[in-house]
C-alpha positions as CSV (number, residue, x, y, z in Angstrom):
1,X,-74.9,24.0,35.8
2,X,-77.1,21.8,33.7
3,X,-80.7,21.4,34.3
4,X,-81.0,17.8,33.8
5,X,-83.9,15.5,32.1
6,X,-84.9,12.0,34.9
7,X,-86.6,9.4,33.6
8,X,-87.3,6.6,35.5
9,X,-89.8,3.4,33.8
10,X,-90.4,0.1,34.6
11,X,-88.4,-2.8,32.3
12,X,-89.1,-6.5,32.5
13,X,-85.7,-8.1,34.2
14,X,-82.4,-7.5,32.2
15,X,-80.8,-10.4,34.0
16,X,-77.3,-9.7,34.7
17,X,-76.9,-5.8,35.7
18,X,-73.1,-6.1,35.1
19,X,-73.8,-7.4,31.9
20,X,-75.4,-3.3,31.3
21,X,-72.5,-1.8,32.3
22,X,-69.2,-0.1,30.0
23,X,-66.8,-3.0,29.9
24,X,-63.8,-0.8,30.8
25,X,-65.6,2.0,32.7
26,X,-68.1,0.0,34.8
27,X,-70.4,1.8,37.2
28,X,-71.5,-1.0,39.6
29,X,-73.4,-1.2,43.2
30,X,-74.9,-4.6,43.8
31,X,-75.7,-6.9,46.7
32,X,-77.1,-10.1,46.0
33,X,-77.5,-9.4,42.5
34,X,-79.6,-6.0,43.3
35,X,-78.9,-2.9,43.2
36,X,-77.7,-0.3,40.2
37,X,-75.5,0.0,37.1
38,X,-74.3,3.3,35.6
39,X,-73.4,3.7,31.8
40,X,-71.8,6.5,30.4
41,X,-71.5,9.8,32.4
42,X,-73.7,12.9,31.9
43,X,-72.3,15.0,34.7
44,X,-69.3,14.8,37.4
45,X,-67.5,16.4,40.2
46,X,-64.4,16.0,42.2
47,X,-62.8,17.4,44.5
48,X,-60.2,17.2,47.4
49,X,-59.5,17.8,50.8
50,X,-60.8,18.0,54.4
51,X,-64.2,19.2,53.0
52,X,-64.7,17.1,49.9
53,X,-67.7,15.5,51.2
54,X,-69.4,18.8,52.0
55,X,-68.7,20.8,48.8
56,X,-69.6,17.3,46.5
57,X,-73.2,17.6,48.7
58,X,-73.4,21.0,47.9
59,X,-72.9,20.9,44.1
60,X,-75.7,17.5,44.4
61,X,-78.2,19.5,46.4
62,X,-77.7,22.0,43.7
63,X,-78.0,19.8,40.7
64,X,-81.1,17.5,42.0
65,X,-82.7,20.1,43.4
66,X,-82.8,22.0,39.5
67,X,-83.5,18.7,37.7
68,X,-87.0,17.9,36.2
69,X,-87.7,14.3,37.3
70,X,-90.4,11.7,36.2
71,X,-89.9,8.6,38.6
72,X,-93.1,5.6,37.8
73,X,-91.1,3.2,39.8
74,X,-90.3,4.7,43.0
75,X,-87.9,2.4,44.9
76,X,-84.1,3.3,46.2
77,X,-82.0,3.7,43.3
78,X,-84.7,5.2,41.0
79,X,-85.4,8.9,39.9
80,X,-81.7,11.1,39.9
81,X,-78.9,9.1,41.3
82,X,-75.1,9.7,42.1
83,X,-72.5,7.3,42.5
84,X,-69.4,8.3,44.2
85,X,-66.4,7.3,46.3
86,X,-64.7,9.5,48.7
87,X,-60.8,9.4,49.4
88,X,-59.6,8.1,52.5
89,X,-57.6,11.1,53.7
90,X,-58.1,14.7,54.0
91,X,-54.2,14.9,52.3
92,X,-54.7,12.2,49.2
93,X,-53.5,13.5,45.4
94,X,-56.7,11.4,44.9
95,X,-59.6,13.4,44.2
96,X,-62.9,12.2,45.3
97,X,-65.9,11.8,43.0
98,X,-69.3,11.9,42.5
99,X,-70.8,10.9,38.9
100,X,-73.9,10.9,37.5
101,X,-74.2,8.4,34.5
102,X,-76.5,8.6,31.4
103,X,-77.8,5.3,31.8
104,X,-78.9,3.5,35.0
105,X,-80.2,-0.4,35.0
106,X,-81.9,-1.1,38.5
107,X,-83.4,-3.7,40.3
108,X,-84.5,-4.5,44.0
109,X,-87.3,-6.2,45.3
110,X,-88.4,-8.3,42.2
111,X,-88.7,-4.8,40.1
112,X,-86.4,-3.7,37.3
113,X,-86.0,-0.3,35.8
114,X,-84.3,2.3,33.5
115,X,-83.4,5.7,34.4
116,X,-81.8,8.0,31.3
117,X,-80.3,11.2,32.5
118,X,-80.9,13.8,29.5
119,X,-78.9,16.8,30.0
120,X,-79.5,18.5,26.1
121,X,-77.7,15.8,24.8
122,X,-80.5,13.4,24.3
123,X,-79.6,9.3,25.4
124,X,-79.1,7.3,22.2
125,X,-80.6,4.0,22.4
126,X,-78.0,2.3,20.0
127,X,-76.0,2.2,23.7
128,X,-78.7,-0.1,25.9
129,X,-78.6,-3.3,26.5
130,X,-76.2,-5.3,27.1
131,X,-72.3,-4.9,26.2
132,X,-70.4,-7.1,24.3
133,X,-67.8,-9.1,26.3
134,X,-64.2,-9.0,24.7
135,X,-61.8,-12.4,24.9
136,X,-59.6,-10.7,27.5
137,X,-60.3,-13.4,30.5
138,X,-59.0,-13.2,33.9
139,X,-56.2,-15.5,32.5
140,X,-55.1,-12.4,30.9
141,X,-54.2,-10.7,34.6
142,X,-51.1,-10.7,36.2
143,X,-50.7,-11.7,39.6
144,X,-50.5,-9.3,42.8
145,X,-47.1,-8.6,44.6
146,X,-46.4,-6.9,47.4
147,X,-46.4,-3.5,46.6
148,X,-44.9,0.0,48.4
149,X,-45.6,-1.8,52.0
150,X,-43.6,-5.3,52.0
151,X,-44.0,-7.8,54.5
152,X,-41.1,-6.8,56.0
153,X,-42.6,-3.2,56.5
154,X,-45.8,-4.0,57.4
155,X,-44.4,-6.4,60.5
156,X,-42.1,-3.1,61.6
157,X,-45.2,-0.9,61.3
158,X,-47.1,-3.0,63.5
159,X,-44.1,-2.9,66.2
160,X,-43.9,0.9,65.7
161,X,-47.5,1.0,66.1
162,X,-47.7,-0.9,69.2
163,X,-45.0,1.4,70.8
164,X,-46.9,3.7,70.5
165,X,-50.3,2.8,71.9
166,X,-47.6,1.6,74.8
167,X,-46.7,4.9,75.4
168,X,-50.6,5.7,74.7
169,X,-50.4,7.8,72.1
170,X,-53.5,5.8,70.6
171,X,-55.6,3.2,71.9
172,X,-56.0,1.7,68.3
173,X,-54.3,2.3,64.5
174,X,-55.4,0.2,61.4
175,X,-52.3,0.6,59.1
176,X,-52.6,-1.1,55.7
177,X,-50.7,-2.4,52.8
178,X,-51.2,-2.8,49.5
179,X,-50.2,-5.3,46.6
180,X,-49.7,-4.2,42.7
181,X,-50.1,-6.1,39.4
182,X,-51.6,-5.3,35.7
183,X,-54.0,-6.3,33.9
184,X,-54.2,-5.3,29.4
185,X,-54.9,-1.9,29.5
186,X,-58.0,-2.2,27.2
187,X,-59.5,-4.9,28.5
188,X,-63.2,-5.6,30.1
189,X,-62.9,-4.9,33.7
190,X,-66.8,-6.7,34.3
191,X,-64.7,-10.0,34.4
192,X,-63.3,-8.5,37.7
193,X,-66.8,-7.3,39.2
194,X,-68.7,-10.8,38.1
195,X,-66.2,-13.0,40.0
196,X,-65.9,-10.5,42.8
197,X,-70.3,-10.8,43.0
198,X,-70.5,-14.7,42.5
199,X,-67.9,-14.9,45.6
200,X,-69.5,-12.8,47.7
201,X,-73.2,-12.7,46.9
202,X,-73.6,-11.2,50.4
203,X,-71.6,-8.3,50.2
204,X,-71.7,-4.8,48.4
205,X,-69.9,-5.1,45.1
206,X,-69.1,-1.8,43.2
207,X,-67.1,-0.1,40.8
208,X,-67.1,3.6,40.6
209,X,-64.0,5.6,38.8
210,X,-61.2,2.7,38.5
211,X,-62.2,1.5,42.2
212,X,-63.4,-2.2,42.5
213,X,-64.2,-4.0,45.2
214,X,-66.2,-6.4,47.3
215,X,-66.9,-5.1,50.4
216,X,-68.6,-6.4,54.2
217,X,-69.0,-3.5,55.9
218,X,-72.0,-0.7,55.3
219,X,-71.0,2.7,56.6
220,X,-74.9,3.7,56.3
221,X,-77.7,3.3,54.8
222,X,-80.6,5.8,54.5
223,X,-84.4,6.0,53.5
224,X,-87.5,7.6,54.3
225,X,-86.0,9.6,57.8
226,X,-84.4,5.9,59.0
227,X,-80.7,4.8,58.8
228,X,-78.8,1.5,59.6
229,X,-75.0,1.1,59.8
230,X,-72.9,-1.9,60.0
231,X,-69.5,-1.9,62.2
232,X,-66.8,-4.8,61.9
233,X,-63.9,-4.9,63.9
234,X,-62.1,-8.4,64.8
235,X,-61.0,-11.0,62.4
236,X,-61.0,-14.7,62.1
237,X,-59.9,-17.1,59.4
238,X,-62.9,-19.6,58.2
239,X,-61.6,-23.3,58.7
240,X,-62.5,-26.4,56.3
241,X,-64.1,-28.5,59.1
242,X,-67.8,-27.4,60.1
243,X,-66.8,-28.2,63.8
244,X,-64.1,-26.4,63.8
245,X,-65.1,-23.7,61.6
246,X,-68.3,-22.9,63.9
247,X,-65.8,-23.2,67.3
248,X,-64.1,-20.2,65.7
249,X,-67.1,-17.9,65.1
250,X,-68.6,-18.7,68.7
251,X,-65.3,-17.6,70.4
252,X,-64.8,-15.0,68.0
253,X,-66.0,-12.6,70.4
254,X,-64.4,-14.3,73.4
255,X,-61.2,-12.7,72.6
256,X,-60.2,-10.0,74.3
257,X,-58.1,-8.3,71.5
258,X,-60.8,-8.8,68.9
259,X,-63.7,-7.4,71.7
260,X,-61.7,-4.6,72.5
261,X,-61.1,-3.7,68.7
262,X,-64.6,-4.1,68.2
263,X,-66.0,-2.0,71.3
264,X,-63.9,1.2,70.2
265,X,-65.1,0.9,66.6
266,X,-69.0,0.7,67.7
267,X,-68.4,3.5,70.5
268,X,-66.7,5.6,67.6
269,X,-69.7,5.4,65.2
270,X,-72.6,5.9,68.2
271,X,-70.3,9.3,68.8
272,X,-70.2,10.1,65.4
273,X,-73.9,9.6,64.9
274,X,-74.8,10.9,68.2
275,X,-75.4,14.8,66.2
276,X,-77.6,13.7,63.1
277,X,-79.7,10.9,64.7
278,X,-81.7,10.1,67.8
279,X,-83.4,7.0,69.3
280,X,-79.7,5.1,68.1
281,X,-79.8,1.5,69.0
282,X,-77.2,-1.2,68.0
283,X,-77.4,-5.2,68.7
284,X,-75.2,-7.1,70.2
285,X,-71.8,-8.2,68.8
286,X,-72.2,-10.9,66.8
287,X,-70.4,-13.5,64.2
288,X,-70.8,-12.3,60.7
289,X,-70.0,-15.3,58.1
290,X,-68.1,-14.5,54.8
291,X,-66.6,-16.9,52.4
292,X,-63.1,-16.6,53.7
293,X,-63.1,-15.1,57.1
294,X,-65.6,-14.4,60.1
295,X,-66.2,-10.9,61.2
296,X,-67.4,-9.5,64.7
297,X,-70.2,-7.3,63.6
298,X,-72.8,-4.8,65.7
299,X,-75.7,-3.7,64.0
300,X,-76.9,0.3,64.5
301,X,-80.2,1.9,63.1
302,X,-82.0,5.3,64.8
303,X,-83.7,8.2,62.7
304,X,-82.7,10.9,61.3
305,X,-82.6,14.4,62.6
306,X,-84.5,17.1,60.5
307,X,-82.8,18.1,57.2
308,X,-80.0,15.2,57.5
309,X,-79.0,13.5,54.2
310,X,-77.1,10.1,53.3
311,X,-74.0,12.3,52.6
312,X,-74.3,14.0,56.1
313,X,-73.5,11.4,57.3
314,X,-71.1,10.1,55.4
315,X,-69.2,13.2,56.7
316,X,-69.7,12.8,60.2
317,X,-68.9,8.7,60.3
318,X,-65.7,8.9,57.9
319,X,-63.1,7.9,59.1
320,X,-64.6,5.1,61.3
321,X,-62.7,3.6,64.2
322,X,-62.8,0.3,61.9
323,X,-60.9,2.1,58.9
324,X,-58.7,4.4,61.2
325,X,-58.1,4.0,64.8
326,X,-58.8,6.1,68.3
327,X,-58.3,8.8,68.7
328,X,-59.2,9.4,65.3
329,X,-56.8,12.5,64.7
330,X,-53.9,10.7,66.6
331,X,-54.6,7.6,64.3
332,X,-54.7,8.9,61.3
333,X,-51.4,10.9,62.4
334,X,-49.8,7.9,62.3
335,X,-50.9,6.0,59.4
336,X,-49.6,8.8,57.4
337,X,-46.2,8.3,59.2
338,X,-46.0,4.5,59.2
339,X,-47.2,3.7,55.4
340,X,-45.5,4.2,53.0
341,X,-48.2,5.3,50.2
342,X,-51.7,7.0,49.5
343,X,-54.4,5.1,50.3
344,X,-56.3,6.7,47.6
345,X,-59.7,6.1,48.0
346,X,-59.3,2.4,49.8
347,X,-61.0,2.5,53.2
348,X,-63.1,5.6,52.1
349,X,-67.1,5.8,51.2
350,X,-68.3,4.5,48.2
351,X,-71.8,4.5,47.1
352,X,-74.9,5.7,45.5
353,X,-77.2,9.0,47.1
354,X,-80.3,10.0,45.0
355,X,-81.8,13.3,44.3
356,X,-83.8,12.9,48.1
357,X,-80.8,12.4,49.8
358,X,-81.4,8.7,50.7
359,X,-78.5,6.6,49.9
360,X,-76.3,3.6,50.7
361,X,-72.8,4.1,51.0
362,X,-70.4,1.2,52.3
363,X,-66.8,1.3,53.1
364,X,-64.4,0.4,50.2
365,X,-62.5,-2.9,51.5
366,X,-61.3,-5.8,49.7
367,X,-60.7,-3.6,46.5
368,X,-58.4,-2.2,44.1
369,X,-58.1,0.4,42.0
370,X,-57.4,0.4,38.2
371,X,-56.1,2.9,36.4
372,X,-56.6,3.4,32.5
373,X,-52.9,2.0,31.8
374,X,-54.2,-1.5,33.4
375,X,-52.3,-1.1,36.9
376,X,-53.8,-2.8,39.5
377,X,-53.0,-1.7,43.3
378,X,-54.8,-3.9,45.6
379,X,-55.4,-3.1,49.3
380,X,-55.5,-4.3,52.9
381,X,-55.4,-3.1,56.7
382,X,-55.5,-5.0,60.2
383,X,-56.6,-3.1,63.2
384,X,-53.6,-2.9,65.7
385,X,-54.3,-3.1,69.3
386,X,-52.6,-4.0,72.4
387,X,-51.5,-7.8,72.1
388,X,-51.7,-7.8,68.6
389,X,-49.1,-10.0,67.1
390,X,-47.7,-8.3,63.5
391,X,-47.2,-12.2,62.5
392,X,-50.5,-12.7,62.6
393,X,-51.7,-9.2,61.5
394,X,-49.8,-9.6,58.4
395,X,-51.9,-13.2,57.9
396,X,-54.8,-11.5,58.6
397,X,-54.5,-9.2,55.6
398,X,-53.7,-12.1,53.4
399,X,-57.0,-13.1,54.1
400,X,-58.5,-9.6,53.5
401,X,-56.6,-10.1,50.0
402,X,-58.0,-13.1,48.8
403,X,-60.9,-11.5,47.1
404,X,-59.1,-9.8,44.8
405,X,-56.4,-12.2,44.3
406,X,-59.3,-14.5,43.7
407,X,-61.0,-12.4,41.2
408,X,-57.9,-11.7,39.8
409,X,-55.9,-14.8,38.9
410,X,-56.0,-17.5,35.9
C-alpha cells in the first residue's frame, strides 16, 4: 500500500470547479457551487457485496492513517479525501468504489484550495487549471427511452407490489425504472454536470466513476463528533401558478399516503442511527422546494458515538426506507423480483469522506450512469404504499426524470 504525499494550500478562487475537472472522467461534489473536484486518480478500490462498505473503510483507515499530510487550510474537503459511490444492492455485478484523485480544487465558505495527492509519482503541473471544453454540446445527446422497465412493467409492478403489502408482506417497496440513450463516446461529460448544477443549485451534484446526478436527499453528513441527515419520502408535482403551486406544498403533508410514506422512512433512519449516535433529534415534516417537484422532508442531527466515522454510518443507514422499503429485507426481496435490471449504483451512497473520517455522503437520485462507450441508463423509483395509484406513480417518476432528461437534451 502506498504511503501517500497531502498537500493542502490556499488558492485565490478558480471560479467554476467543474471547469477543474477531466472532461470525460469528472470527479464532482458540489452544492451551491461549493464543494470538491477530483482530477486524475492516484489510488482506488472496489469492491462488492454485503460488506463493501466495511472492507472500502478498512482499506481508507489504512491508507489515511499511513499518509503524511500538510493541510494550511483546514475546512471539510481539505487534507486526504475519498470520493466514492456504493452500489445499491448487496447482489449488483456493479462494484462499488472509492477513489482518491491526484488533484482536488475546493471551496466552501468563501475559501478556495488545492490538494495534490503525491504517491512517488510526483503531480505535474502542466495538468492544473482548467480543461479545455471540446465542441461536443448537449445537442450532441440522444434522447432517453424507456429502458429494461417499460411503462407497461412498471404499472404491473406497482399492482404486484401492492398485493403484496395487501397480503402484508411489506408495509412499503420503492421499485424503480430506468430509461437508456447515448451520448459520443469521447465526449466532455462536464456539459452534463454544469446543466445538472445551474438547475438545481440547491442540491448535491456529483460525478464519481461514470455516475452523474443531481440529487435532494443527504444520507449524512459528518464533522467534528456531529451529524445531520436529510429524509424525503412523499412527492408532489410543482404547478405554474404561485397559488396553486404553494396550495400543493401546504397539503403536501395532509395526505395520508404521502405522511405514511414519510413516517416509515424517518422511523427507519432514527432505528438505523439509534447504535452510532445519541441525543438524535429530527424536525418536523416539512415542504422541501425543488425546481420541478416538492418533497416532504424531516430533518435529523445528534452526535456521534466514540470512534464512529462518516462511512459507519453509511453502513448502518443504507438502504434507507426512502430508497428501499419496510421491512427492509422483505423490500429489497422484492425489488429484486419485480425489476427487471441492476440498479447499479442508483439509490446507493455517493460522496466524499476525508482522512478524519468526516464526510458527506448523499443518496444518488435523479442520475445516470455512463459508461466509456457513451451509454446512458438513467434512473427513477416511486415509493409504493397502500392507495398508491401505479398511474400516478409512473407520473411521479417522470418527474424524478426530468433532471436528466433536462440535462440531457438539445
Amino acid at each position: 500500500m502506498p504511503v501517500l504525499n497531502v498537500r493542502t494550500t490556499a488558492i485565490d478562487d478558480p471560479g467554476s470547479l467543474i471547469e477543474w475537472t477531466h472532461p470525460m472522467r469528472p470527479a464532482v461534489f458540489l452544492r451551491n457551487g461549493d464543494g470538491i473536484i477530483g482530477f486524475g486518480e492516484r489510488a482506488r478500490y472496489q469492491h462488492s457485496g454485503g460488506n463493501r462498505v466495511a472492507d472500502i473503510a478498512r482499506w481508507w483507515r489504512d491508507i489515511s492513517s499511513a499518509a503524511l499530510v500538510h493541510d494550511e487550510v483546514g475546512l471539510p474537503g481539505t487534507g486526504l479525501v475519498g470520493l466514492g459511490s456504493f452500489a445499491f444492492s448487496d447482489t449488483s455485478t456493479e462494484a462499488s468504489v472509492l477513489t482518491i484523485p491526484s488533484v482536488i480544487v475546493g471551496r466552501r465558505d468563501g475559501r478556495s484550495w488545492i490538494t495534490t495527492v503525491d504517491g512517488g509519482m510526483p503531480v505535474s503541473s502542466q495538468r492544473l487549471g482548467p480543461q479545455p471544453r471540446d465542441q461536443l454540446g448537449p445537442g450532441s445527446f440522444t434522447p432517453l427511452e424507456p429502458g429494461a422497465h417499460t411503462p407497461d412493467g412498471y404499472r404491473a409492478s406497482i399492482e404486484a407490489a401492492l398485493r403484496e403489502i395487501a397480503a402484508g408482506r411489506v408495509s412499503k417497496v420503492v421499485l424503480a425504472r430506468d430509461l437508456v440513450g447515448s451520448i459520443p463516446a469521447m465526449s466532455d461529460r462536464r456539459w452534463v454536470i454544469t446543466r445538472l448544477a445551474e438547475a438545481y443549485p440547491d442540491t448535491f451534484t456529483f460525478a464519481v466513476d461514470g455516475l452523474l446526478g443531481s440529487s435532494p436527499e443527504t444520507l449524512v453528513r459528518v464533522r467534528d463528533g456531529e451529524m445531520t441527515a436529510r429524509v424525503l419520502a412523499g412527492t408532489a408535482g410543482r404547478l405554474a401558478d404561485p397559488t396553486d403551486d404553494a396550495a400543493v406544498a401546504s397539503t403536501l403533508g395532509a395526505s395520508r399516503k404521502n405522511r405514511s410514506e414519510h413516517e416509515l422512512a424517518v422511523r427507519g433512519v432514527l432505528d438505523s442511527l439509534a447504535p452510532h449516535a445519541t441525543g438524535v433529534m429530527n424536525t418536523e415534516p416539512f415542504a422541501l422546494q425543488l425546481p420541478n417537484l416538492w418533497h416532504l422532508a424531516t430533518d435529523v442531527r445528534g452526535s456521534l458515538c466514540d470512534g464512529r466515522t462518516a462511512l459507519d454510518l453509511v453502513a448502518a443507514l443504507h438502504p434507507t426506507a426512502a430508497v428501499a422499503g419496510v421491512p427492509t429485507d422483505a423490500a429489497l426481496a422484492l425489488i429484486a423480483e419485480l425489476e427487471p435490471r441492476d440498479r447499479g449504483r442508483y439509490a446507493g451512497p455517493v460522496g466524499w469522506v476525508d482522512g478524519t473520517g468526516d464526510g458527506e455522503w448523499a443518496i444518488a437520485l435523479r442520475c445516470a450512469s455512463i459508461d466509456e462507450e457513451g451509454v446512458v441508463t438513467a434512473w427513477a423509483g416511486a415509493g409504493i404504499v397502500a392507495g398508491s395509484d401505479p398511474e400516478k406513480e409512473l407520473a411521479e417518476t417522470d418527474l424524478k426524470f426530468r433532471p436528466m432528461v433536462d440535462a440531457l437534451e438539445r
